[in-house]
N, C-alpha and C positions, 0 to 999 in steps of 0.2 A: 697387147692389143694394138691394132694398126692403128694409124690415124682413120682410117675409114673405117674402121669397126667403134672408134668415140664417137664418132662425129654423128655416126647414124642410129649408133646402140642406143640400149635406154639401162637407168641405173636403178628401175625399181620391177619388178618382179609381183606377180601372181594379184592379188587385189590390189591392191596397190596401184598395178600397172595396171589394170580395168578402171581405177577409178581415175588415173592418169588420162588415161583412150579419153574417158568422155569429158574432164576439164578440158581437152585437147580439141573435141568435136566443137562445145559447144562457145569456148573462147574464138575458134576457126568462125563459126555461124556467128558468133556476134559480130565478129569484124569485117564480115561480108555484108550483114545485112548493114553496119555503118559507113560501110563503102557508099554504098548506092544512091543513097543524097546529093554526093559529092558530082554525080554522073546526072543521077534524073533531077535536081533541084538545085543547079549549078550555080546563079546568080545567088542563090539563097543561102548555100554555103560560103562562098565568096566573101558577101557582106560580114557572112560568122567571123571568119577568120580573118576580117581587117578591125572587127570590133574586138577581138583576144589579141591586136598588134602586129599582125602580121601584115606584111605589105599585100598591098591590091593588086594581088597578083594571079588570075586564073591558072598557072601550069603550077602553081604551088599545090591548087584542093587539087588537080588532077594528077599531082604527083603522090599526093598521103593519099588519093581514094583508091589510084593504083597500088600502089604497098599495100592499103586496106583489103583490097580485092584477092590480090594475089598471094600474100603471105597468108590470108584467113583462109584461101581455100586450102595452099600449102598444108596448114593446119589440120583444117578437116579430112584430109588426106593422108596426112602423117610422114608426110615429102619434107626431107629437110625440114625437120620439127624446129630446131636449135638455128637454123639458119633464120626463118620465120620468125621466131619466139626473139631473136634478137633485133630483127626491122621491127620488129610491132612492138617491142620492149622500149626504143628509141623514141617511137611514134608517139607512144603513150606518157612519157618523159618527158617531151616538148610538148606534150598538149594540158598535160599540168602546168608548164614551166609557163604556158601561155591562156590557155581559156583559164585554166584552174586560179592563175595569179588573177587573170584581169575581170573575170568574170564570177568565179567563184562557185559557190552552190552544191546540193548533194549531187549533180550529174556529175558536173568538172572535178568535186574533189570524192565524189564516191565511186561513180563507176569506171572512171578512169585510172584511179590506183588501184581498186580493182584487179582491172586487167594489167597493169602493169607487174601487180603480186603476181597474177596468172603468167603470165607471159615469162620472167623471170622462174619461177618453176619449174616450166617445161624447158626455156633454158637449160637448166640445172640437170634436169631429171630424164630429158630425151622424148622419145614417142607413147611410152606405155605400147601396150600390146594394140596389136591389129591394126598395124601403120604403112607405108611401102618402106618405112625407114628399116623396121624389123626384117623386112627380105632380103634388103641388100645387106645390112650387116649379117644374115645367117649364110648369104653366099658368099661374102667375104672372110667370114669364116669358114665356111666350106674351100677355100682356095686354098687355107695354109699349112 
């Protein structure tokens, strides 16, 4: 298998990989609509994330709400699943490492490792079915 047939393939097949597709969709939709605060409620994120220790820093929430934006739609897409699932793996790592420690609670430590199990999966596992990732590896497989 090519490098571009790992990279984009998926490692689970028939149910599995349907039930892959919609952990995929809906982990994608969470992380968009978690984006959006960072964007429409910006002071208000801001303050979040100097109370979880992060510096007062405004291009920091527009740096995670961009990742948030762009990797979740990736996601819901099925575009570079594995490329996505590992910014939003990262994401979700520091934000334990920081709300979770400082602030605690079932959001910080339940829905965020959560997604991190999520996201770490799809790592693993690729797009499941009915992704753009599945096209390009069946055309790169058609190449060889």
């Amino acid at each position: 298998m090519t490098l571009a047939g790992r990279f984009f393939g998926t490692r689970v097949q028939g149910r599995a990989a349907a039930a892959t597709t919609a952990l995929r969709i809906v982990t994608g939709l969470v992380f968009v609509l978690f984006s959006l605060p960072k964007f429409l409620r910006h002071e208000d994120e801001l303050n979040e994330f100097v109370r979880f220790g992060l510096p007062d820093s405004s291009p920091i929430v527009y740096l995670v709400g961009t990742l948030e934006l762009g990797a979740g739609l990736m996601l819901v897409l099925g575009l570079a699943t594995r490329l996505a699932a590992l910014g939003l793996a990262l994401n979700m790592a520091g934000a334990i490492a920081t709300a979770g420690v400082q602030v605690g609670g079932p959001f910080h430590l339940g829905v965020a490792p959560t997604l991190l199990l999520a996201t770490l999966y799809l790592l693993w596992a690729g797009s499941g079915a009915a992704a753009i990732d599945r096209a390009i590896s069946a055309r790169d497989r058609g190449r060889r």
